[in-house]
C-alpha positions in Angstrom: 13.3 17.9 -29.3 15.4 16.3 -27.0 15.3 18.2 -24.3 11.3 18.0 -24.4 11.5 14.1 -24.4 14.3 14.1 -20.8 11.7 16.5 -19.4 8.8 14.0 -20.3 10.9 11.3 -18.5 12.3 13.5 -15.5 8.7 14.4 -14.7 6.9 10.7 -14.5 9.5 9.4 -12.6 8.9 12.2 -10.3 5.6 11.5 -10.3 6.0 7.8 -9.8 8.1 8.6 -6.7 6.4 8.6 -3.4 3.7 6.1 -4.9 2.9 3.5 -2.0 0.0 2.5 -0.3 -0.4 2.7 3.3 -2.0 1.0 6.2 -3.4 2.6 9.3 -4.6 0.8 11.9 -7.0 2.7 14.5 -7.6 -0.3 17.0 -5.5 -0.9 20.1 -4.9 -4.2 18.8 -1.7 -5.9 16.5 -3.9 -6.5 13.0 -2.1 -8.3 10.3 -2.2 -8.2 6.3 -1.0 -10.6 4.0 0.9 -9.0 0.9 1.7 -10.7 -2.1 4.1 -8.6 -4.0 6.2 -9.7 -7.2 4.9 -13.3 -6.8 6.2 -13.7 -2.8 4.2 -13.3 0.5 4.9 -11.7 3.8 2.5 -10.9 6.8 2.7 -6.9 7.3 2.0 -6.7 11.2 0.5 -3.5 12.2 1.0 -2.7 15.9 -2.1 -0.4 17.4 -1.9 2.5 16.4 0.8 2.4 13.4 0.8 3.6 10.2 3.2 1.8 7.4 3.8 2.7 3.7 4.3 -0.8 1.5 3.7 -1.5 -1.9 5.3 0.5 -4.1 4.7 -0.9 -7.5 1.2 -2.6 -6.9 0.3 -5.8 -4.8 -2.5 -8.1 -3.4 -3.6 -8.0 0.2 -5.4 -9.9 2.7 -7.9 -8.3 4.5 -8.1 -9.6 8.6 -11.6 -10.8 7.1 -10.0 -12.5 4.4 -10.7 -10.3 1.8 -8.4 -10.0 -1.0 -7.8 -6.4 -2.5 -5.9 -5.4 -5.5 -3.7 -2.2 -4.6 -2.2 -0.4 -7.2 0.3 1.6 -4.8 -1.8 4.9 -3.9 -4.5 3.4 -1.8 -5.4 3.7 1.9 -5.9 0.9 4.2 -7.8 2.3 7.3 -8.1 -0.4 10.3 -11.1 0.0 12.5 -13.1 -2.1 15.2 -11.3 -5.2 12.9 -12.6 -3.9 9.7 -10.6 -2.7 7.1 -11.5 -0.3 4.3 -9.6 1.0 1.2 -9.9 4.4 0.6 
């Protein structure tokens, strides 16, 4: 029984590793986001080009239109022509 119940556990915590959203941004141009994460804010600069992973354990972000998104960690931010999309 035990051994069943530490195999349960061994296997979602694997799972739950690797979990984090990313952004990509396309355009030539520095795009920011804002991230609010466990209650604090930071501006995640995206250079052109870059692709970051952030966000491991879900998070709110502001779109460069000023969209807010809830992420939940396995979403895609793709940054094109100054529009974002979450994929």
């Amino acid at each position: 029984m035990w051994k069943i119940l530490i195999a349960a556990v061994a296997l979602i915590a694997a799972s739950a590793v690797g979990h984090t959203a990313s952004a990509v941004n396309k355009d030539n141009e520095t795009r920011t986001l804002i991230v609010t994460e466990g209650g604090g804010k930071s501006e995640l600069t995206l250079a052109g080009g870059e692709t970051v992973e952030f966000c491991a354990s879900g998070c709110f972000v502001t779109l460069p239109n000023g969209d807010l998104e809830a992420l939940t960690g396995s979403e895609t931010i793709v940054i094109s022509g100054g529009n974002a999309t979450v994929k």
